[in-house]
Structure formats: C-alpha cells, structure tokens
N, C-alpha and C positions, 0 to 999 in steps of 0.2 A: 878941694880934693887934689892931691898928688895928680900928676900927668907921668909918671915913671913907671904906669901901667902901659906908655905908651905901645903899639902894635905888638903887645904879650897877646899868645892865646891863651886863656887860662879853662882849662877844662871843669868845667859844673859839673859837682855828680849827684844833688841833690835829686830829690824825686821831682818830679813835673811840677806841680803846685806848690813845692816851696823856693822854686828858682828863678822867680822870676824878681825879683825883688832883688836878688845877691847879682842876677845879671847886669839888672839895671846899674848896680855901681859901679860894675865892673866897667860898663860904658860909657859913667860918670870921670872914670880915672884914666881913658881913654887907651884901655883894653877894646879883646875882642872874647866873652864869654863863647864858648863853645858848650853847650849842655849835652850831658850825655847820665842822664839818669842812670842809679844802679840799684834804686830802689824803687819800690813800686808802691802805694797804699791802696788798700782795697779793703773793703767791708767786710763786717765779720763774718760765717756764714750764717747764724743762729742769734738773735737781737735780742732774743726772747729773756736770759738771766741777764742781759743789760739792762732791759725793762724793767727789770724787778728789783734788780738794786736801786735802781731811779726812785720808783715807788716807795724805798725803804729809805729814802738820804734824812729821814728827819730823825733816822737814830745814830747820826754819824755825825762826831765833834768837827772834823776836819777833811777836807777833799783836797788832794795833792793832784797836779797835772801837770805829766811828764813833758808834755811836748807842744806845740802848735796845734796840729793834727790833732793829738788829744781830745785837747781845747775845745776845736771847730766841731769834730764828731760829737764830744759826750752835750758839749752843749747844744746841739743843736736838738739832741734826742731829749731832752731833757727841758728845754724849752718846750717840745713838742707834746710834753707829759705833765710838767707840772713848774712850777713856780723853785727860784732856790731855798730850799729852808733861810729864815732870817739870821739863825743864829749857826749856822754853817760858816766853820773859818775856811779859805780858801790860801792853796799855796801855788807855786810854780818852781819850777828847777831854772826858767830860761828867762831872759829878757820877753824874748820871740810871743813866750806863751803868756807872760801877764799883758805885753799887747794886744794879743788875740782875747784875751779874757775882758781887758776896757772895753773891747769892741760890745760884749754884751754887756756894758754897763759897770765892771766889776772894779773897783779899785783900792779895795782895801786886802791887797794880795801880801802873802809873804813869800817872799822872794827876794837869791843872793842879789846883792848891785857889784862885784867882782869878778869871781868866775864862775861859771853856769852850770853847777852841776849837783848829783848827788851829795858829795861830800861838804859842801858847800852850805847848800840846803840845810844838811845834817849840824852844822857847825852852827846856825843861829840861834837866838835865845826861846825864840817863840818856839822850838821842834825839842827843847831839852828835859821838859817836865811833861808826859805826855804818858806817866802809869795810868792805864783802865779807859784810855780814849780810843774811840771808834773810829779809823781815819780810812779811807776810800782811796787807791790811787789808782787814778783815768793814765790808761796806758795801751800802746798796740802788743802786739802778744810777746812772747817768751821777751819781754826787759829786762833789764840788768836787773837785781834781785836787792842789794848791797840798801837800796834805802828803806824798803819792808822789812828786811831782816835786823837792821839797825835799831827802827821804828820798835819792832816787837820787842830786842833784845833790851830796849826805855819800858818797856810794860806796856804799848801799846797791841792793839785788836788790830788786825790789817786784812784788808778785803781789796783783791785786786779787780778793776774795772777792764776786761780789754775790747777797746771798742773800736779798735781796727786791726788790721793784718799788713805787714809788710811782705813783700815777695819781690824777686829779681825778676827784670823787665825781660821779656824773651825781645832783647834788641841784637839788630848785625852791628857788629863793630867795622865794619867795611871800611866806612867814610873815614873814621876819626881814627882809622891806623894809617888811612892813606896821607890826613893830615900831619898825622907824629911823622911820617917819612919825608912828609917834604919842609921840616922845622917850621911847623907851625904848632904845637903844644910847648908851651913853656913852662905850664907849671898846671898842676895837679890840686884842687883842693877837695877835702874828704870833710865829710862832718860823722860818720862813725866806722868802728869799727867791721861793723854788719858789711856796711857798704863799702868799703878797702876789699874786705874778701869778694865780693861780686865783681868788684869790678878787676879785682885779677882774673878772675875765672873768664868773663868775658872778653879778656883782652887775648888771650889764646899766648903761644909760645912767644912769637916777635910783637906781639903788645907787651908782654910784661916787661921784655928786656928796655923796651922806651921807658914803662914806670919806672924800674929801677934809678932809672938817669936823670929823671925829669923830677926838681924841688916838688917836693908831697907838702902842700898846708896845711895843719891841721889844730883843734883849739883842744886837744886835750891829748897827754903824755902818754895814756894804753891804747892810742888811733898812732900814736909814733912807732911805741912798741912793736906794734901788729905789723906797721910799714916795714921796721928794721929788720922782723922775722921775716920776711916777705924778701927781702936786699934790696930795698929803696934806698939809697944810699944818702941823701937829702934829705930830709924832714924835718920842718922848722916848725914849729911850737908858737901859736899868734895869741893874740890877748883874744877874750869873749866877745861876741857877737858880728855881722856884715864889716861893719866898718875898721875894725881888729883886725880884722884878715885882712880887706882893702892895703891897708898901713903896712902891715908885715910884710904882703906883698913886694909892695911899692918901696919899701926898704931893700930887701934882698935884693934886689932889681938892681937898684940905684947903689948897691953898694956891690955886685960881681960884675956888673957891666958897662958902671962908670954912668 
C-alpha cells in the first residue's frame, strides 16, 4: 500500500457500520481517517409487507441487491423465515454486496467486476433478456429508480424490497470544523449523493466554505455533479471499490504535493 497517505486527514462520511473497513486502509496507507457519518441506517418502521414478500420469493426469477446493508438486513429476515428458493438467480450492483452475500454462503452472483453500478449491472448479458420475469430488488427506501424502470422497460415484473431507512445523524459538527480550522482535513471522500447533501447541511456556513476547498473523492460522475452544484471546486473521480479510492487518493497527494 502507498505511504503518500502519509499524516492526510481524510474525512469518512460513511454511516457507522460501513466505516470501518475503509478506515482500516486509510491507516494501512498511513493516513488518519476522521469518521464523521452523514448517514444513518435504521429499520423500517413496519416488517410486516417485507415478511410477505419473503414468504412469496419462490415466485420471483431473480433478486437484485442494492447495497451491503441490503444484503445484511433482507438476509437476515429471510434466514429468519425460510430457506432461499433453489432456483432463485441472485444479483448485486457492488463488489461490497456479493462479499456480504458469500458470507451467507451465496456465490453464484451476478454482478459488474468494473464499475459498480446501476448502469453497469444493466449492461450485462445475464439482465438483457428478462420479458415476463419476476425480479425482487432488496433496497433502503426512496433509491434511485433508473434500474427498475430499465428492468420493466426489458418486459420485466419489478417489486421493490425496502428493508431499511436511511436518515441524517442529528451529529455536532463542533469538533471536525475545529479540525478543518486548524489544516487537518485534507480531503473529503463521499460514497452518495444522499450523503454530499447532509453533509453540507451539517456543515453550517464556515463548514461548507472548507468543503468547497478541500479535493471531494468520489467513485461515481452524479456524486461530482452534485459536489460542483454545491462549488466544491476539486472532485476527482476514483476507480470502484476501498482500494480505488486508497490509490486515487495517494495519487493526488503524491502528485500536488510532491
């Protein structure tokens, strides 16, 4: 691992339980992660029609899962109820998520190995003939739409799972503006656009003027977008997954500050 992370602070804005892993590397490339959540996950408030989609998976050709979290929630409820149908395909959008999926055993996943996304997904072979199939996608609530609508507009049936809640963390931003004041934030990395917006909101007036200043990383062009609507003036564009970003990082570094 690169050492060009050296004495960066790099601010985490993952939610709690997916940061700690991206920390880890950070500390591997002899950074200093700063976490500062801007999202939150939380239960849904009502289980009851996740139940019963559960109950109904052996009339569904295909289940798609959006995210990690996904992963961990639907499977766990799901364990909890019944068995996976045998003849159920399984997909993911993420690296993150067909890991989380081996963990309960699953390895015959479809999923991109390039970039991690919707469009991605949509682009393989296995997702392009899919008129009159029943496909399930495990997701927290209001997601981007663009792969359902895709799905449907192939002739597919699309039933959406949402078996968590995102929400912004009621956190003081105190500390970590006190840190941006005294040059210790060096760089900013974002994983959506949900959480770009929170976390300007909570950054108040003299937070956002540090974001604007301070290289924003991000692994996908409409989290840049949103930053440039925003006047982040830096936003660098990293290849998919922990270790992409590590790299991108550690480039940019190594290459404005010698």
């Amino acid at each position: 691992m690169s050492s060009s992370l050296y004495g960066k602070g790099i601010l985490v804005t993952r939610p709690q339980q997916q940061a700690e892993a991206f920390s880890a590397r950070i500390l591997a490339a002899n950074g200093r992660p700063v976490p500062f959540p801007v999202l939150e996950i939380l239960d849904t408030d009502d289980l009851s029609p996740l139940h019963a989609l559960i109950d109904q998976l052996d009339t569904f050709d295909l289940a798609i899962f959006i995210s990690p979290t996904a992963v961990n929630k639907a499977m766990n409820l799901i364990r909890s109820r019944r068995e996976l149908p045998a003849g159920l395909r399984i997909a993911a959008i993420g690296q993150g998520s067909r890991r989380e999926l081996a963990h309960y055993g699953l390895t015959e996943i479809i999923a991109p190995t390039l970039r991690f996304d919707s469009e991605n997904l949509l682009a393989m072979e296995e997702l392009q003939q899919v008129k009159n199939q029943r496909i399930v996608i495990f997701r927290g609530d209001g997601g981007r739409e663009l792969l359902g609508d895709e799905l449907e507009h192939r002739g597919a049936h699309i039933t959406y799972a949402e078996c968590y809640r995102r929400g912004r963390p009621d956190s003081n931003a105190g500390q970590l503006l006190r840190m941006w004041s005294r040059g210790e934030i060096h760089a900013v990395t974002i994983t959506s656009s949900e959480g770009l917006r929170n976390l300007y909101d909570m950054l108040g007036k003299l937070g956002r003027q540090w974001l604007r200043t301070t290289p924003l990383f991000a692994q996908h062009e409409r989290i840049l977008s949103a930053a440039s609507e925003l006047g982040v003036k830096q936003g660098v564009l990293t290849g998919s997954g922990d270790d992409a970003m590590i790299d991108a990082m550690s480039d940019w570094f190594a290459a404005h500050h010698g």
